[in-house]
CHARMM internal coordinates of N, CA and C (Angstrom, degrees):
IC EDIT
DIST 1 N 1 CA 1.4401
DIST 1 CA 1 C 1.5259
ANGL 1 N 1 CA 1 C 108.95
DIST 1 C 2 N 1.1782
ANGL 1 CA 1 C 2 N 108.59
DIHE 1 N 1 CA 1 C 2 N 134.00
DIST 2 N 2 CA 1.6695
ANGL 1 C 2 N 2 CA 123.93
DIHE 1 CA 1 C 2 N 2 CA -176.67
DIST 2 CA 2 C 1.9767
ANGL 2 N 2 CA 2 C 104.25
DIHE 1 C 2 N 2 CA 2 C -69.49
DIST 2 C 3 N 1.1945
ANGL 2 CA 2 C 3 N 94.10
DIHE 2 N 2 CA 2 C 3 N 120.34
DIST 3 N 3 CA 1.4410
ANGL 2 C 3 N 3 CA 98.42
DIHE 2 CA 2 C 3 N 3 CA 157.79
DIST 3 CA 3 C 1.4810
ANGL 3 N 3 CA 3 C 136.79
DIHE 2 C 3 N 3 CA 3 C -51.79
DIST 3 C 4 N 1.7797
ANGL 3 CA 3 C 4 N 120.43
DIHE 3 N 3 CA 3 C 4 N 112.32
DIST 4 N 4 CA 1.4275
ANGL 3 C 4 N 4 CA 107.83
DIHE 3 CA 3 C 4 N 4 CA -170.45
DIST 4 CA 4 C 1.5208
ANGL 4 N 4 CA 4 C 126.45
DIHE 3 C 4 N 4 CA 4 C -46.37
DIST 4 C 5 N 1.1688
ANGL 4 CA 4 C 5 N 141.03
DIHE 4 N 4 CA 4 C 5 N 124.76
DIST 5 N 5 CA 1.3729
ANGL 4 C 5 N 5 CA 145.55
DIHE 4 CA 4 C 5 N 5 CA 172.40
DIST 5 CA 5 C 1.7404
ANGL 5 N 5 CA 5 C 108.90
DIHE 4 C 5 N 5 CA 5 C -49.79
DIST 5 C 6 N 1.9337
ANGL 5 CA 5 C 6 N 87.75
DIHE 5 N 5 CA 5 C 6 N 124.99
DIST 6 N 6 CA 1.5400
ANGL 5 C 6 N 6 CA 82.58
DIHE 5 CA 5 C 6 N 6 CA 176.22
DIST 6 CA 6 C 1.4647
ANGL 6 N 6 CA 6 C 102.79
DIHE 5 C 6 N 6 CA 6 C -103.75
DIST 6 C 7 N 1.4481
ANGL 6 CA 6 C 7 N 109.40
DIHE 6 N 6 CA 6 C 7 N 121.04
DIST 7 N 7 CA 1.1949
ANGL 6 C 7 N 7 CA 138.56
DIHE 6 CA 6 C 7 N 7 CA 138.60
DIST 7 CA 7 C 1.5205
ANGL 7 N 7 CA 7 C 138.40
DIHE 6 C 7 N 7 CA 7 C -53.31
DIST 7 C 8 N 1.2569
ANGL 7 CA 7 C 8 N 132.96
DIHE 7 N 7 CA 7 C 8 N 111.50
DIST 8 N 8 CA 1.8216
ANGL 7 C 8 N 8 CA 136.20
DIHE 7 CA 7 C 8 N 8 CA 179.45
DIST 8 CA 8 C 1.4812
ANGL 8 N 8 CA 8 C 114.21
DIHE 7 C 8 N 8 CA 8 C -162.57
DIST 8 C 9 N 0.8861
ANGL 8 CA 8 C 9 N 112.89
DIHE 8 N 8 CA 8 C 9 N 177.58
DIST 9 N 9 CA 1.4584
ANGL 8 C 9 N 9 CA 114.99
DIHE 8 CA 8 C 9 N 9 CA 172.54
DIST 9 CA 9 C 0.8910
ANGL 9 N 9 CA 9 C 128.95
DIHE 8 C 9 N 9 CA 9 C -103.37
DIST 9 C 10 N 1.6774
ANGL 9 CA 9 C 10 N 131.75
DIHE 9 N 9 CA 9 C 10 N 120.56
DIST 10 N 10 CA 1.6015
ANGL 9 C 10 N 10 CA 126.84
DIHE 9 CA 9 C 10 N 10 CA -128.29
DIST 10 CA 10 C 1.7406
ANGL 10 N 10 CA 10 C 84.56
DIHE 9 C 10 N 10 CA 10 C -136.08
DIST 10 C 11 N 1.5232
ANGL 10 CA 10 C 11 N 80.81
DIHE 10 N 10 CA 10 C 11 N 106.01
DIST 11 N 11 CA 1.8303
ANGL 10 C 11 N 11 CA 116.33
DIHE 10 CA 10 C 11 N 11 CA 169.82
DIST 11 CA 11 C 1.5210
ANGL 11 N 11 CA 11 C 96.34
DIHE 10 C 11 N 11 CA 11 C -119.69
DIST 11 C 12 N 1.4556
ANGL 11 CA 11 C 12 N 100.29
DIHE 11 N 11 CA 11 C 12 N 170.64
DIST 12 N 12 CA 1.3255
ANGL 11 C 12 N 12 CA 107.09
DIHE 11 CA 11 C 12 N 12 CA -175.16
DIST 12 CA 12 C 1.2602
ANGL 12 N 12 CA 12 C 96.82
DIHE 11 C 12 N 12 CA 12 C -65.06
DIST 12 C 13 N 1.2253
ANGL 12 CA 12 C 13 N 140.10
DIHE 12 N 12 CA 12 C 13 N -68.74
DIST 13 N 13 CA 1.7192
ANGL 12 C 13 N 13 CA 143.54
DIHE 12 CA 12 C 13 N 13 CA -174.74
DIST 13 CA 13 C 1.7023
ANGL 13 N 13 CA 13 C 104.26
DIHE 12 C 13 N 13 CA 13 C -16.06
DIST 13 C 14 N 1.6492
ANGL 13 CA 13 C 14 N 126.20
DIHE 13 N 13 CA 13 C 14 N -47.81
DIST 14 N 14 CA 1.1537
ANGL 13 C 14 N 14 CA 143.40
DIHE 13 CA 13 C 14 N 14 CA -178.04
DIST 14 CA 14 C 1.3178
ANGL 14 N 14 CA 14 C 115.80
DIHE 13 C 14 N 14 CA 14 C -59.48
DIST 14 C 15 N 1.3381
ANGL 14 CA 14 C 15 N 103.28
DIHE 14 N 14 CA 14 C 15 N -37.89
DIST 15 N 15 CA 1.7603
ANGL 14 C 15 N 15 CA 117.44
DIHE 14 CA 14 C 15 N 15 CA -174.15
DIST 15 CA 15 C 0.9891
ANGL 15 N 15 CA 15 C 115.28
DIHE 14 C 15 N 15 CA 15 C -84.39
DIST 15 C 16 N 1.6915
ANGL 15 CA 15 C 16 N 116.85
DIHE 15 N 15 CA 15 C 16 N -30.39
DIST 16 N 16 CA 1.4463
ANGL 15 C 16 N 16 CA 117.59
DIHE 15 CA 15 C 16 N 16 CA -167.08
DIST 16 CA 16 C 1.6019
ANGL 16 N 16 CA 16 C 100.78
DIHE 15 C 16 N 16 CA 16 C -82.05
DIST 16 C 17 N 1.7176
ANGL 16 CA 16 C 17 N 116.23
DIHE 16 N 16 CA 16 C 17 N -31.65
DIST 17 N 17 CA 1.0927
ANGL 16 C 17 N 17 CA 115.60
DIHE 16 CA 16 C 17 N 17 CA 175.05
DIST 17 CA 17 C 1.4664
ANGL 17 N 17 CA 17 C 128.15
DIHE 16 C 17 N 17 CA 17 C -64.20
DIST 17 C 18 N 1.5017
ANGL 17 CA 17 C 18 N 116.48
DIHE 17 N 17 CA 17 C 18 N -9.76
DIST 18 N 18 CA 1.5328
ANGL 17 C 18 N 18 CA 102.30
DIHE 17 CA 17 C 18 N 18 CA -156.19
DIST 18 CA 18 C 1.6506
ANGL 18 N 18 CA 18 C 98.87
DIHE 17 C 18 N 18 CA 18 C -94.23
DIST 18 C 19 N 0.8807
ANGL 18 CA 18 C 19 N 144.53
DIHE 18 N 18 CA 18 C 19 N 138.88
DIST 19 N 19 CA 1.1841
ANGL 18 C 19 N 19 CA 159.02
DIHE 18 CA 18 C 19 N 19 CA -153.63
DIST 19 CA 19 C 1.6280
ANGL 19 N 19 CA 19 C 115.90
DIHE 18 C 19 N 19 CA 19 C -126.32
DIST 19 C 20 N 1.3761
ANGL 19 CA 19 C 20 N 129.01
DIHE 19 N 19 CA 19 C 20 N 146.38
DIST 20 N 20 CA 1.2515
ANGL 19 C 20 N 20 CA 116.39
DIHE 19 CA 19 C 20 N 20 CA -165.66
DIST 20 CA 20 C 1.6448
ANGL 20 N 20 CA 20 C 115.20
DIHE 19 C 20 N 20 CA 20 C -84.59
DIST 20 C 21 N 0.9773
ANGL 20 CA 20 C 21 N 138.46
DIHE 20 N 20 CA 20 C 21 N -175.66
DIST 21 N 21 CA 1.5821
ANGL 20 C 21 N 21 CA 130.73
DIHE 20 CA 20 C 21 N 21 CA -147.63
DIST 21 CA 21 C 2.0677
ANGL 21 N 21 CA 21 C 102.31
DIHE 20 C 21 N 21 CA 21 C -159.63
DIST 21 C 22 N 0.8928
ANGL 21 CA 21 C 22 N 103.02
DIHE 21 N 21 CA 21 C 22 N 176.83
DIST 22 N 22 CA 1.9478
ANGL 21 C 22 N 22 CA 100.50
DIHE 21 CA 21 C 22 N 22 CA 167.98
DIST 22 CA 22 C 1.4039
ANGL 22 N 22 CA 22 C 112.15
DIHE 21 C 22 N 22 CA 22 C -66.33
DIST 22 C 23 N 1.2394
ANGL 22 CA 22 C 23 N 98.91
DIHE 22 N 22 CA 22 C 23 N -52.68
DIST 23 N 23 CA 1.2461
ANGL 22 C 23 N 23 CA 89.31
DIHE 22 CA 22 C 23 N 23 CA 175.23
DIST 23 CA 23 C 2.2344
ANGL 23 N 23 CA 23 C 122.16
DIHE 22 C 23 N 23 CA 23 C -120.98
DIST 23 C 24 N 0.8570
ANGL 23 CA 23 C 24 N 104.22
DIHE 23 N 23 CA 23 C 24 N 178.11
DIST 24 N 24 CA 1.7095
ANGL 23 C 24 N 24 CA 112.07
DIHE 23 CA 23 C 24 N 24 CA 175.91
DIST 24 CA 24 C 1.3974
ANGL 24 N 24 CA 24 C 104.79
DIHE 23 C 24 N 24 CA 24 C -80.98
DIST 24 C 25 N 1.8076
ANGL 24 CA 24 C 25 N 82.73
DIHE 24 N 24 CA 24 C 25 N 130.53
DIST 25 N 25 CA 1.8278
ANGL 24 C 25 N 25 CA 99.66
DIHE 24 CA 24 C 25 N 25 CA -177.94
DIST 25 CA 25 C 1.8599
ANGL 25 N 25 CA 25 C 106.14
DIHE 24 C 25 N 25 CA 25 C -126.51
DIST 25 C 26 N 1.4037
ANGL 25 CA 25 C 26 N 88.16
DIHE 25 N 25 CA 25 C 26 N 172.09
DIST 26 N 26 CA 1.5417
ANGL 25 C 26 N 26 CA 86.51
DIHE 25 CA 25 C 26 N 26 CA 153.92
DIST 26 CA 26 C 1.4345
ANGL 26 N 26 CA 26 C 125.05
DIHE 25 C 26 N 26 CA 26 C -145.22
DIST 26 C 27 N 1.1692
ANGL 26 CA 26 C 27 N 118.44
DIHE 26 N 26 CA 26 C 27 N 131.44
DIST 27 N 27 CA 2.0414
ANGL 26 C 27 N 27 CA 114.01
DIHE 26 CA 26 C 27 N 27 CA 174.48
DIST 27 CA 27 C 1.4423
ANGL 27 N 27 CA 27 C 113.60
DIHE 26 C 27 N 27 CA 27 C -89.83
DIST 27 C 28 N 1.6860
ANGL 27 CA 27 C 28 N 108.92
DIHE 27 N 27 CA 27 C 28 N 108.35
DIST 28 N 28 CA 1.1252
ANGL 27 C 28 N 28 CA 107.12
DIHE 27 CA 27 C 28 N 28 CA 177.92
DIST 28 CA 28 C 1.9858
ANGL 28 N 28 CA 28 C 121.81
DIHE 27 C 28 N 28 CA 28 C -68.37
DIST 28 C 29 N 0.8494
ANGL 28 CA 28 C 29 N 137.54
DIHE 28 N 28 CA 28 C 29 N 137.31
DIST 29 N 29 CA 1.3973
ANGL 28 C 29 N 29 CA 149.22
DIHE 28 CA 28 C 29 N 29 CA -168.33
DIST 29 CA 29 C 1.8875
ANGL 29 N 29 CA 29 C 84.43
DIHE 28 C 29 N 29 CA 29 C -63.27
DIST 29 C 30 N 1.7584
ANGL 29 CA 29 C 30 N 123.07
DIHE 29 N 29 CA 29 C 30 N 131.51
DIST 30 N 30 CA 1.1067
ANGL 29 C 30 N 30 CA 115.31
DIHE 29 CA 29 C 30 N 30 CA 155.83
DIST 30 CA 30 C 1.5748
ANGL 30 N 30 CA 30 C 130.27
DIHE 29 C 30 N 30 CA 30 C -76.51
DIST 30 C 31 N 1.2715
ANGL 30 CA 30 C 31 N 136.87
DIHE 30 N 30 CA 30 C 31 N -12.11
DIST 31 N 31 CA 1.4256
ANGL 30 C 31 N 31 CA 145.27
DIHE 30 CA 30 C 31 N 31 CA 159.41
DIST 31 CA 31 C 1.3551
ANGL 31 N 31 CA 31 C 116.40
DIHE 30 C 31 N 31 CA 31 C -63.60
DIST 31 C 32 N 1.4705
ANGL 31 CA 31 C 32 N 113.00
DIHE 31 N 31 CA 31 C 32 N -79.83
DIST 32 N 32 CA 1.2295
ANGL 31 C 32 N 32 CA 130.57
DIHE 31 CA 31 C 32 N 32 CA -164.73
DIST 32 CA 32 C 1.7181
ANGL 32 N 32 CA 32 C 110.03
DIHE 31 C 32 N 32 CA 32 C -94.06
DIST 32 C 33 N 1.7693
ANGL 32 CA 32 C 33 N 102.27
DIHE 32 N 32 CA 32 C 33 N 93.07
DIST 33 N 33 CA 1.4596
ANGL 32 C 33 N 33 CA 123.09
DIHE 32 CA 32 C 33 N 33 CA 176.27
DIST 33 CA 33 C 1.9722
ANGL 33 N 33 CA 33 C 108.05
DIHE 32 C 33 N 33 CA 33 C -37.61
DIST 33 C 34 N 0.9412
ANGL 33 CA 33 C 34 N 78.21
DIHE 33 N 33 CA 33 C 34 N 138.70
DIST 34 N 34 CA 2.0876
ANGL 33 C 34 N 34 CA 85.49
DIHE 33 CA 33 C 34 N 34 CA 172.58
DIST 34 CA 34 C 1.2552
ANGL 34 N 34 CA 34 C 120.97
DIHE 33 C 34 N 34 CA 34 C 71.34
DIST 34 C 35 N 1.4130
ANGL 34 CA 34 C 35 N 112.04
DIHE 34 N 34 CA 34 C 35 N -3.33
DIST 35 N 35 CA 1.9856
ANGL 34 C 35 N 35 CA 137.20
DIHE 34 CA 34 C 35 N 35 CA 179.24
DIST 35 CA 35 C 1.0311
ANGL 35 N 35 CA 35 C 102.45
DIHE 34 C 35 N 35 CA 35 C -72.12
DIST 35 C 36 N 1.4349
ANGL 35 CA 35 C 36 N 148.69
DIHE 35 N 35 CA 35 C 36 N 153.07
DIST 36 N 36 CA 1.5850
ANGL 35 C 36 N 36 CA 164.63
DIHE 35 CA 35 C 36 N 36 CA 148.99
DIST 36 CA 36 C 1.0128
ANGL 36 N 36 CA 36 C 133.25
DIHE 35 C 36 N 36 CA 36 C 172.95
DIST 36 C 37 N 1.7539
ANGL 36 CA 36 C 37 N 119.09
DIHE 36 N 36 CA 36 C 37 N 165.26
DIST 37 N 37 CA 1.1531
ANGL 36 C 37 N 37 CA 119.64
DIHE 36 CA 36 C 37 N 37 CA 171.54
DIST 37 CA 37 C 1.3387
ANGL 37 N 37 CA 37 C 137.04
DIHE 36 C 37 N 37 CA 37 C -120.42
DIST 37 C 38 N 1.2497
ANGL 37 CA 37 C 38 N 123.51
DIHE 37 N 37 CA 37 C 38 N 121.39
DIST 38 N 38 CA 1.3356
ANGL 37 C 38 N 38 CA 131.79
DIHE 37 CA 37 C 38 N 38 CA -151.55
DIST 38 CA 38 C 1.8363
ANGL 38 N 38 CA 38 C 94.33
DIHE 37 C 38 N 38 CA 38 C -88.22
DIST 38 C 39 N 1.4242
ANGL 38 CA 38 C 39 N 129.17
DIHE 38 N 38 CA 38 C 39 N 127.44
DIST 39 N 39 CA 1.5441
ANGL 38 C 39 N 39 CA 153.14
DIHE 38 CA 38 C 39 N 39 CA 137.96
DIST 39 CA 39 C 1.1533
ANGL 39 N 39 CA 39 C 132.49
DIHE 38 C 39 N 39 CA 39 C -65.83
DIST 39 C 40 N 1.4114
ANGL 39 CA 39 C 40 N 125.15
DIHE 39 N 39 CA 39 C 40 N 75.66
DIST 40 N 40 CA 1.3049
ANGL 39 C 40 N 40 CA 115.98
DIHE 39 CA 39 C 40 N 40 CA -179.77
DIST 40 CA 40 C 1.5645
ANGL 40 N 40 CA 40 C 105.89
DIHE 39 C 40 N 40 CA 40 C -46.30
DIST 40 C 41 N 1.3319
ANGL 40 CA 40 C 41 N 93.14
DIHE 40 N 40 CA 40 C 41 N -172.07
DIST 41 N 41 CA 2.1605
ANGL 40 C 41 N 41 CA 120.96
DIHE 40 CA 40 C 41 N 41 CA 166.79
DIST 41 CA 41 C 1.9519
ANGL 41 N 41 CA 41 C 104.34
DIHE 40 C 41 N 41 CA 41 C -81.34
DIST 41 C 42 N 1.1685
ANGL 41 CA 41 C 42 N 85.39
DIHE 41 N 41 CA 41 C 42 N -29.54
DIST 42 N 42 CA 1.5803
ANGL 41 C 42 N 42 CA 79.33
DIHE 41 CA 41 C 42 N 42 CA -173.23
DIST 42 CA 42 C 1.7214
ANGL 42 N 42 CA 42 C 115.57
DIHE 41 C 42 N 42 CA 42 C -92.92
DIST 42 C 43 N 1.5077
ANGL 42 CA 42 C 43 N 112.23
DIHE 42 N 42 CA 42 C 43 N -6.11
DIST 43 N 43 CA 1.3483
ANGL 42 C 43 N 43 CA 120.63
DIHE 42 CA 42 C 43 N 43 CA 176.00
DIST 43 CA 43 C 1.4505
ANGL 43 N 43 CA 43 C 120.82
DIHE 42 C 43 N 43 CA 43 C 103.96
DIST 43 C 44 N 1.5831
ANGL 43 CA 43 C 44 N 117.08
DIHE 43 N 43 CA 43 C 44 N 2.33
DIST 44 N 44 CA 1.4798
ANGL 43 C 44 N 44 CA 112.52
DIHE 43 CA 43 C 44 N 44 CA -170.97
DIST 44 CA 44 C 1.8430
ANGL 44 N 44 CA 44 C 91.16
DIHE 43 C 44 N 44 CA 44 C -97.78
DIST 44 C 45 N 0.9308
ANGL 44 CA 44 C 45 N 106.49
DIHE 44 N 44 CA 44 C 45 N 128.01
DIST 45 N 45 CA 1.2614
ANGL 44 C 45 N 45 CA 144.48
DIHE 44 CA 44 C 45 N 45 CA 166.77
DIST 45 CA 45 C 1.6556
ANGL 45 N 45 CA 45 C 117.56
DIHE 44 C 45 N 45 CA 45 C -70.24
DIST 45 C 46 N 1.8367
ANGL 45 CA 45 C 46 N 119.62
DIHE 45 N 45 CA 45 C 46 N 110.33
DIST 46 N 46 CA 1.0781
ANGL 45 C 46 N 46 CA 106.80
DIHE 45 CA 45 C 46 N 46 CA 168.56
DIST 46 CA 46 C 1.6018
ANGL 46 N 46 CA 46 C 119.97
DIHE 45 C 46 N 46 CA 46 C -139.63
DIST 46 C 47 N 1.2876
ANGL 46 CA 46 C 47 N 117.59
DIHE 46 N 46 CA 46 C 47 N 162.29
DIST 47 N 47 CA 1.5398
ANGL 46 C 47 N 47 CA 111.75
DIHE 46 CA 46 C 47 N 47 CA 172.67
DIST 47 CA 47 C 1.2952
ANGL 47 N 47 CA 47 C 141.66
DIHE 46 C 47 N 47 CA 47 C -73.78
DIST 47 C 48 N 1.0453
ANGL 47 CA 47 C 48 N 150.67
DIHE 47 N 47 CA 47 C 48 N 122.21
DIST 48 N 48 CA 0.9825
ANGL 47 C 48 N 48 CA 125.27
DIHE 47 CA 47 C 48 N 48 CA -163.50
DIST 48 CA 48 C 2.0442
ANGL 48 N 48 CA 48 C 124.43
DIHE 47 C 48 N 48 CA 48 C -140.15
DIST 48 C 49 N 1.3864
ANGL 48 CA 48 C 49 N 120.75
DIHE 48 N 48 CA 48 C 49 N 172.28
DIST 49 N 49 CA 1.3001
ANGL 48 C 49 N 49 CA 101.87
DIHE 48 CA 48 C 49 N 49 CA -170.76
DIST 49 CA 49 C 1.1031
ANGL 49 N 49 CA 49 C 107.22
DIHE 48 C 49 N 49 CA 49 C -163.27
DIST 49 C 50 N 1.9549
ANGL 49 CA 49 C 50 N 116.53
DIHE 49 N 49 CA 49 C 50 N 106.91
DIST 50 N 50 CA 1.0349
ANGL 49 C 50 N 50 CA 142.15
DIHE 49 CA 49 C 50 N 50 CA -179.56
DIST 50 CA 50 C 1.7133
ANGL 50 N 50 CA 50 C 123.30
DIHE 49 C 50 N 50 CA 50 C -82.83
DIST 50 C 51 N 1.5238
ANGL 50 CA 50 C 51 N 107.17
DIHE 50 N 50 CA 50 C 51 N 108.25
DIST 51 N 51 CA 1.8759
ANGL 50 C 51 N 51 CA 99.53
DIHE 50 CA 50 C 51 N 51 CA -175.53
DIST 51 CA 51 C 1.9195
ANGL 51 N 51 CA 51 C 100.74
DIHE 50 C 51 N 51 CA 51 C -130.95
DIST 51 C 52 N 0.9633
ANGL 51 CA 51 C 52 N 93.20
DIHE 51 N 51 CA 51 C 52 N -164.76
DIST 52 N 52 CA 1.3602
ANGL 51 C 52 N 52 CA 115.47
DIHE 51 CA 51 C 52 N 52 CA 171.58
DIST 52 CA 52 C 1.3871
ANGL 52 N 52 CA 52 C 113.79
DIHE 51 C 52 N 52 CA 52 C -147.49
DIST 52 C 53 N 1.5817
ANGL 52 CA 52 C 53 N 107.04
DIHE 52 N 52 CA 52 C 53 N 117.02
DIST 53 N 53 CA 1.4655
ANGL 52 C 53 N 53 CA 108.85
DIHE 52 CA 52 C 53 N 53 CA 175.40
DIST 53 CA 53 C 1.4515
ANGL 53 N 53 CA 53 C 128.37
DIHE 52 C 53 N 53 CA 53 C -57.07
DIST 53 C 54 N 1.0462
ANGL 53 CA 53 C 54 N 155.70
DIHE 53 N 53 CA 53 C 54 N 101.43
DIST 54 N 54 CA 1.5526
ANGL 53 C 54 N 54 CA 123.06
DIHE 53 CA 53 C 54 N 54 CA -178.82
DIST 54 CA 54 C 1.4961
ANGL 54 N 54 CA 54 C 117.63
DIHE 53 C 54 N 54 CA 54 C 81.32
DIST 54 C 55 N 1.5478
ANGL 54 CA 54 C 55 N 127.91
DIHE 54 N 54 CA 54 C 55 N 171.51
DIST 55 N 55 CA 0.8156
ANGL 54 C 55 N 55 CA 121.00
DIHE 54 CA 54 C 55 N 55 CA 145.44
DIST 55 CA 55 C 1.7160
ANGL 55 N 55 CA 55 C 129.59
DIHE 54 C 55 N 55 CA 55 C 81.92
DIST 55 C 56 N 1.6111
ANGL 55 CA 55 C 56 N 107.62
DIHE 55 N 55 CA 55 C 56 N -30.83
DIST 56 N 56 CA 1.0471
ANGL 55 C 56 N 56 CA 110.68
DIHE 55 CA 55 C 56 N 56 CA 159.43
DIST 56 CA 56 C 1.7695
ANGL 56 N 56 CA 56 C 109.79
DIHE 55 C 56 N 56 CA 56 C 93.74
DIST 56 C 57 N 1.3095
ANGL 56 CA 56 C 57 N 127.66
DIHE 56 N 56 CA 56 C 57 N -158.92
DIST 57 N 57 CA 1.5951
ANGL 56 C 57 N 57 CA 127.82
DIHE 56 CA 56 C 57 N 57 CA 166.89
DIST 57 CA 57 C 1.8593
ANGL 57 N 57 CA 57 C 103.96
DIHE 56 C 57 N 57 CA 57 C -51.33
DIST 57 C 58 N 1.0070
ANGL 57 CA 57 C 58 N 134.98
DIHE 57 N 57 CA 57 C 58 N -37.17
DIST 58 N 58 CA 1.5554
ANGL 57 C 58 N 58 CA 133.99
DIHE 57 CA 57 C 58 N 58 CA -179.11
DIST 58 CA 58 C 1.3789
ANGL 58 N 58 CA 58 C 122.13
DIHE 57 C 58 N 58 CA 58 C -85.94
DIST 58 C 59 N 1.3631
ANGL 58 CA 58 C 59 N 107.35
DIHE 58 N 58 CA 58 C 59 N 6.53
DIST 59 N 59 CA 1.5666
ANGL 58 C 59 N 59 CA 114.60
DIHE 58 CA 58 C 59 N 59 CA 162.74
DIST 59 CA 59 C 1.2493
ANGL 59 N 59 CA 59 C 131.03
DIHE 58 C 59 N 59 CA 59 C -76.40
DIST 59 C 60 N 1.1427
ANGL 59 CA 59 C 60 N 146.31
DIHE 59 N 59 CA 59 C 60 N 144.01
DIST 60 N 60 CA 1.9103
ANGL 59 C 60 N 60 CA 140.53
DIHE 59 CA 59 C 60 N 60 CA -167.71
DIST 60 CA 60 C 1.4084
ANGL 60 N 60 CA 60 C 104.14
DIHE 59 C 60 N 60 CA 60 C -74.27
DIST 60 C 61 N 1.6761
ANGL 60 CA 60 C 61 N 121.99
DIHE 60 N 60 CA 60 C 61 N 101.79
DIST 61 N 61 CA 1.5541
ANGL 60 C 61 N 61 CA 111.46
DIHE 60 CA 60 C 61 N 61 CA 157.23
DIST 61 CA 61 C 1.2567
ANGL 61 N 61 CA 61 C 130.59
DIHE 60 C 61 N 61 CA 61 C 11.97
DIST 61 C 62 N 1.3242
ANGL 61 CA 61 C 62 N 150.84
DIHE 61 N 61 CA 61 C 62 N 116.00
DIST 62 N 62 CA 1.6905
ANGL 61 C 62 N 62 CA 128.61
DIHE 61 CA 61 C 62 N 62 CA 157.99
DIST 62 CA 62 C 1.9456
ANGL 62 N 62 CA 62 C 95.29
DIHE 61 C 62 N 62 CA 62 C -118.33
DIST 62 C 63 N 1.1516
ANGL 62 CA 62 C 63 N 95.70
DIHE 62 N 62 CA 62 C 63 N 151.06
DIST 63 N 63 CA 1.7374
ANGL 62 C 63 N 63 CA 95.27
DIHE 62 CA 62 C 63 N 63 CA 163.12
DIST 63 CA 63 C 1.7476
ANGL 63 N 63 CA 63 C 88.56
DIHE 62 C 63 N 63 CA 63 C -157.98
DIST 63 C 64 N 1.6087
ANGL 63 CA 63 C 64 N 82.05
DIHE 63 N 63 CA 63 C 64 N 146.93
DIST 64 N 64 CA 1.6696
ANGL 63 C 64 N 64 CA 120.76
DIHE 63 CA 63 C 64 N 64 CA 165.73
DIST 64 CA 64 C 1.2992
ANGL 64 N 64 CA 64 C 121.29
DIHE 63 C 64 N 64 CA 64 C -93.54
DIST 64 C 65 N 1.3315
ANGL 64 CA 64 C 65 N 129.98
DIHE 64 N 64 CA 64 C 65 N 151.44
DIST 65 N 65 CA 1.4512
ANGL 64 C 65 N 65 CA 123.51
DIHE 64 CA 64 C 65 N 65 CA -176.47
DIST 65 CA 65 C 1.6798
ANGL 65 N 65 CA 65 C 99.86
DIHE 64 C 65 N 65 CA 65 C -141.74
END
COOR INIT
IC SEED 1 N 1 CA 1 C
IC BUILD
């Protein structure tokens, strides 16, 4: 079973808080769809940005980091 998605609103205050965990997560941004930030295990912190080109739900995933 898939882990619930954490969702919040990712200001710096949010970022500075998130802290690293066992394993790698991500907090999706609540405004801005496909926005987040990915937490490694080791604590480096990155941004990131999930779309779909074209095409609609049947298009191939892309994300930026």
């Amino acid at each position: 079973m898939a882990a619930k998605p954490r969702i919040k609103k990712l200001t710096k205050r949010s970022i500075d808080a998130a802290h690293p965990m066992k394993k790698r997560y991500i907090i999706w941004d609540e405004e801005l769809k496909g926005f987040g930030l990915r937490v490694e295990t080791s604590g480096v912190k990155s941004l990131l940005v999930r779309y779909r080109p074209g095409g609609g739900r049947k298009a191939p995933l892309k994300q930026i980091t």
